[in-house]
PAZAPA-4460 file (N, C-alpha, C; in steps of 0.05 Angstrom, whole numbers, plus 32768, in hexadecimal, padded with zeros to 4 digits):
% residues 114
    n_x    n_y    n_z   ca_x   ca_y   ca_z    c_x    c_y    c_z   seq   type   mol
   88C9   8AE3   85D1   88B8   8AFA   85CB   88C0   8B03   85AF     1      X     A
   88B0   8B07   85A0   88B2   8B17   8581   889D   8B2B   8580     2      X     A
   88A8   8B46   856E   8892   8B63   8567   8889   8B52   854C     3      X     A
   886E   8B58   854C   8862   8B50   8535   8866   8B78   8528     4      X     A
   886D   8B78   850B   8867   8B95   8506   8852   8B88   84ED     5      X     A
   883E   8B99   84E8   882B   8B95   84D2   881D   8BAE   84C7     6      X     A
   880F   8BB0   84AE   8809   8BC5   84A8   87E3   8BBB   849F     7      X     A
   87D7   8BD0   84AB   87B9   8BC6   84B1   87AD   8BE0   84A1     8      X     A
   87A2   8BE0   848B   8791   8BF4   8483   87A3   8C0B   8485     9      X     A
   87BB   8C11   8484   87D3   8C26   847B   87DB   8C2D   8495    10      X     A
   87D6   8C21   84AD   87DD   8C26   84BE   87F0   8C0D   84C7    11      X     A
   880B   8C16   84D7   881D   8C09   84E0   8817   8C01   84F6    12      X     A
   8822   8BEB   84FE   881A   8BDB   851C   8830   8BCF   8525    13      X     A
   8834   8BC4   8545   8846   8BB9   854C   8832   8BAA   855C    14      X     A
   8838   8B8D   8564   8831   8B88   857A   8845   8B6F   8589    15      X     A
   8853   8B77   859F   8862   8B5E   85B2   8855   8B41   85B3    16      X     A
   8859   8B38   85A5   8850   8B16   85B6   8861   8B09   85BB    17      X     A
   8854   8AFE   85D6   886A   8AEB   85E7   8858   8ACC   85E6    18      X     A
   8867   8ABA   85EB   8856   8A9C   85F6   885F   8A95   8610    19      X     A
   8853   8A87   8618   884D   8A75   8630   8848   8A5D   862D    20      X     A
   885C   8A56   863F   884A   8A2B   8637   8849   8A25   8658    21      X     A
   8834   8A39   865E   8824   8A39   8678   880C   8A32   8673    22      X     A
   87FC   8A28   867B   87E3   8A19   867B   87CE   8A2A   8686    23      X     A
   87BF   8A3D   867D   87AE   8A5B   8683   8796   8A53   8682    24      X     A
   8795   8A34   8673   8769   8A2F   8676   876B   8A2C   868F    25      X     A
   8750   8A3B   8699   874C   8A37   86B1   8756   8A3F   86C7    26      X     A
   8761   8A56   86BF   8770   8A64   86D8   877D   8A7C   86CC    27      X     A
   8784   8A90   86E0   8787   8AAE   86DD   87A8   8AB8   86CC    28      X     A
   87AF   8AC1   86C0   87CB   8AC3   86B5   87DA   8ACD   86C7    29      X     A
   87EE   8AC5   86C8   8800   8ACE   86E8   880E   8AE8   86E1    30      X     A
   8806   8AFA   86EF   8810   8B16   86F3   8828   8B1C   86EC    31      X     A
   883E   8B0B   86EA   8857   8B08   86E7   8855   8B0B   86C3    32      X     A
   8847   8AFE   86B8   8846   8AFD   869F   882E   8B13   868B    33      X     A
   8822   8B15   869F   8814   8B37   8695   8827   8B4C   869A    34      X     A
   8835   8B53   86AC   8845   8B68   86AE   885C   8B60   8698    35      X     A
   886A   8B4E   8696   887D   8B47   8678   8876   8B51   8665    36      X     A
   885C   8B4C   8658   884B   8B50   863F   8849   8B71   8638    37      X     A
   8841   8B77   8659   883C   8B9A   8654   884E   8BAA   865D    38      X     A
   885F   8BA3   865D   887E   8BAE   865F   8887   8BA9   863D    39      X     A
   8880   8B97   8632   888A   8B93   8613   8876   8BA9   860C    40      X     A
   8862   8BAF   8609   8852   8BC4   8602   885F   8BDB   85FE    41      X     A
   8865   8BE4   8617   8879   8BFB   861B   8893   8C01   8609    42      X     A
   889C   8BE5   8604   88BB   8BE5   85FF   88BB   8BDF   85DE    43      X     A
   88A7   8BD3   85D4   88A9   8BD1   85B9   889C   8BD2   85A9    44      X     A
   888D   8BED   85B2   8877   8BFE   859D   887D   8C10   85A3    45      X     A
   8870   8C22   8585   8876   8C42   8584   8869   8C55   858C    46      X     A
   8852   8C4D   858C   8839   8C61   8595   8843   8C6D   85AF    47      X     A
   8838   8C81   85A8   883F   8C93   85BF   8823   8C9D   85CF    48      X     A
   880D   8C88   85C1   87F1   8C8C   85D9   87EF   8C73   85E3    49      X     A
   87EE   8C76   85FF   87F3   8C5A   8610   87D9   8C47   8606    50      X     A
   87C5   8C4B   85FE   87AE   8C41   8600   87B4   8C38   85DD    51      X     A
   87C9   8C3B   85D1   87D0   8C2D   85BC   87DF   8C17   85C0    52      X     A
   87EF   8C19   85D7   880C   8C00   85DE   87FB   8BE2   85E3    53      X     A
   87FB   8BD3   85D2   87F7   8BB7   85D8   880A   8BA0   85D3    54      X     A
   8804   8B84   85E1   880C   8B6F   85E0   87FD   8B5E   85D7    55      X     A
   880C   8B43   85D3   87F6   8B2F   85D8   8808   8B1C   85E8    56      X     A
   87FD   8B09   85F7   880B   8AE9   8606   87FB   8ADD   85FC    57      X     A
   880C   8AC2   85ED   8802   8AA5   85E5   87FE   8A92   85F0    58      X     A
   87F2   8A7C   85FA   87FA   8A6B   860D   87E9   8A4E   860A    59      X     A
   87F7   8A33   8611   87E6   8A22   85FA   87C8   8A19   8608    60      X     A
   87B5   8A14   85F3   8798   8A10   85FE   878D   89F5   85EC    61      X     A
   8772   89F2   85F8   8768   89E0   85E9   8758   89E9   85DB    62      X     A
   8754   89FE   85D2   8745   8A11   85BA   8751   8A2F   85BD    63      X     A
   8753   8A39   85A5   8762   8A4C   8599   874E   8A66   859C    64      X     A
   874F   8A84   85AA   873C   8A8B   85BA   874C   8AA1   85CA    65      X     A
   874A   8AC0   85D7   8747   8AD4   85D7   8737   8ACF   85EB    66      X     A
   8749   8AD9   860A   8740   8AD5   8620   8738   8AF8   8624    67      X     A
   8725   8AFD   863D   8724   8B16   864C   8741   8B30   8644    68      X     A
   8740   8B3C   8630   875A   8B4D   8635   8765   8B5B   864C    69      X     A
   877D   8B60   864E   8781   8B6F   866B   8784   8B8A   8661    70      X     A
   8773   8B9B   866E   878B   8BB6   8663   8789   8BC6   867F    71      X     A
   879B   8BD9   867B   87AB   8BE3   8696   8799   8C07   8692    72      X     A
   8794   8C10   86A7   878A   8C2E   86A9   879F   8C3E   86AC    73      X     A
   87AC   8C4E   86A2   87B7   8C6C   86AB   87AA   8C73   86CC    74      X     A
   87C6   8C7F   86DC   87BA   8C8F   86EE   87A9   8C9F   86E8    75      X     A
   879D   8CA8   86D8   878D   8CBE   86DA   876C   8CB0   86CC    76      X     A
   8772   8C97   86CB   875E   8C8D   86C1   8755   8C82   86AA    77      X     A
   8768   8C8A   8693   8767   8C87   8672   876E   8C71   866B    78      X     A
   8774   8C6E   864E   8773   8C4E   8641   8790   8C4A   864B    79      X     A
   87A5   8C34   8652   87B9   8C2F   865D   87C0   8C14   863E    80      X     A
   87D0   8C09   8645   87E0   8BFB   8639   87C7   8BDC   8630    81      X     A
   87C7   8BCA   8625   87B7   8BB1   8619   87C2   8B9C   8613    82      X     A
   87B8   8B86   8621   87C3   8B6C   8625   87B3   8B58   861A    83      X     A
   87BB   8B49   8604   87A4   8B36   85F8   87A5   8B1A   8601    84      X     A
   879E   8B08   8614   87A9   8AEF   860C   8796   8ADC   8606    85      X     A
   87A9   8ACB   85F5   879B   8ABC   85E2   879D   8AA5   85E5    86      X     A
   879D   8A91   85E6   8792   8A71   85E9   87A0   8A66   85CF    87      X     A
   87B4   8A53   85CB   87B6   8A48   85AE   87B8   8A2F   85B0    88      X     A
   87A6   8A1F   859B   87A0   89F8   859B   87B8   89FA   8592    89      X     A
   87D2   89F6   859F   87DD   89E3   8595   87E5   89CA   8584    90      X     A
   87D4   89B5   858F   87D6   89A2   858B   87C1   89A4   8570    91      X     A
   87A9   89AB   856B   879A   89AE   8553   87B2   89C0   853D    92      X     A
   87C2   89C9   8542   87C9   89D3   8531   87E3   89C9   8524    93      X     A
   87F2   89B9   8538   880A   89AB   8535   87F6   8997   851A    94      X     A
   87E4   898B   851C   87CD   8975   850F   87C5   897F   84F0    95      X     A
   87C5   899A   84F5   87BB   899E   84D9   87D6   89AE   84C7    96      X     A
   87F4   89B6   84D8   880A   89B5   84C7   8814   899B   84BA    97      X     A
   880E   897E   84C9   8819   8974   84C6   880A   8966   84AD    98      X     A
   87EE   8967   84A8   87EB   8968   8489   87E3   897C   8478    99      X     A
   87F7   898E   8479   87FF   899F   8469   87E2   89B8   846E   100      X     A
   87DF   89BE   847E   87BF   89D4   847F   87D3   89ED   8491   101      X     A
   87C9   8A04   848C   87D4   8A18   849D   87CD   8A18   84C0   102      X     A
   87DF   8A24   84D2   87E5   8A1A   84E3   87C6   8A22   84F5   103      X     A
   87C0   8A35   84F5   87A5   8A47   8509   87A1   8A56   8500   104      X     A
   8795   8A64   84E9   878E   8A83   84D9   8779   8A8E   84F6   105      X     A
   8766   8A88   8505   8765   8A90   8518   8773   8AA1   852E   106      X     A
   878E   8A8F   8534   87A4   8A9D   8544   87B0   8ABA   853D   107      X     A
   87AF   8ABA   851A   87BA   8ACE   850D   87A6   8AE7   8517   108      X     A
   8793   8ADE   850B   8776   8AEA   850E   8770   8B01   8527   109      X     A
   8771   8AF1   8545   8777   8AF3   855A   8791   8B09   856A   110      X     A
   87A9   8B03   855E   87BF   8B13   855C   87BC   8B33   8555   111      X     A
   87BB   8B2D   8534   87B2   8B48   8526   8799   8B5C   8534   112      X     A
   8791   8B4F   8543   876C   8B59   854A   8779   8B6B   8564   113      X     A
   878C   8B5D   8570   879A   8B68   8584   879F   8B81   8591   114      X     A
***
């Protein structure tokens, strides 16, 4: 797991990303690993409005891609915590480091959007 910190239009950001080399096409992300993600929310961002606390989980795919987000409700109903996960080609990307091209500007893309 690593905090991405970044600064977006003068505003400061954090966001937790974790990976997985669990296999998520085609099937639901295991609860075990959504609650990790949004527990990092909690633990390593500053915001102090829950409906600011996000993550993201990586996990490898055969196209690079921003699944259904999860986000969690407040008891009382309000914006709760945000979970991004994202899909990363691997292997397309291992292909285009290895002659010299950047790795997924997509992935970045994806992350930051987070």
């Amino acid at each position: 797991m690593v905090v991405l910190r970044f600064v977006i239009d003068s505003v400061h950001a954090a966001r937790p990303l974790d990976t997985k080399y669990k296999l998520y096409d085609g099937r639901k992300v295991d609860p075990s690993d959504i609650y990790q993600c949004l527990l990092y929310s909690y633990a390593f961002t500053d915001g102090s409005d829950l409906g600011e606390r996000r993550a993201v989980l990586v996990y490898p795919s055969k196209h690079t891609a921003e699944r259904s987000p999860v986000r969690l409700q407040t008891v009382g109903g309000g914006k709760g915590p945000s979970l991004a996960v994202v899909g990363f080609d691997l292997a397309a990307s291992v292909a285009r480091v290895a002659v010299g091209e950047i790795s997924d500007p997509r992935l970045v893309e994806l992350v930051m959007a987070a």
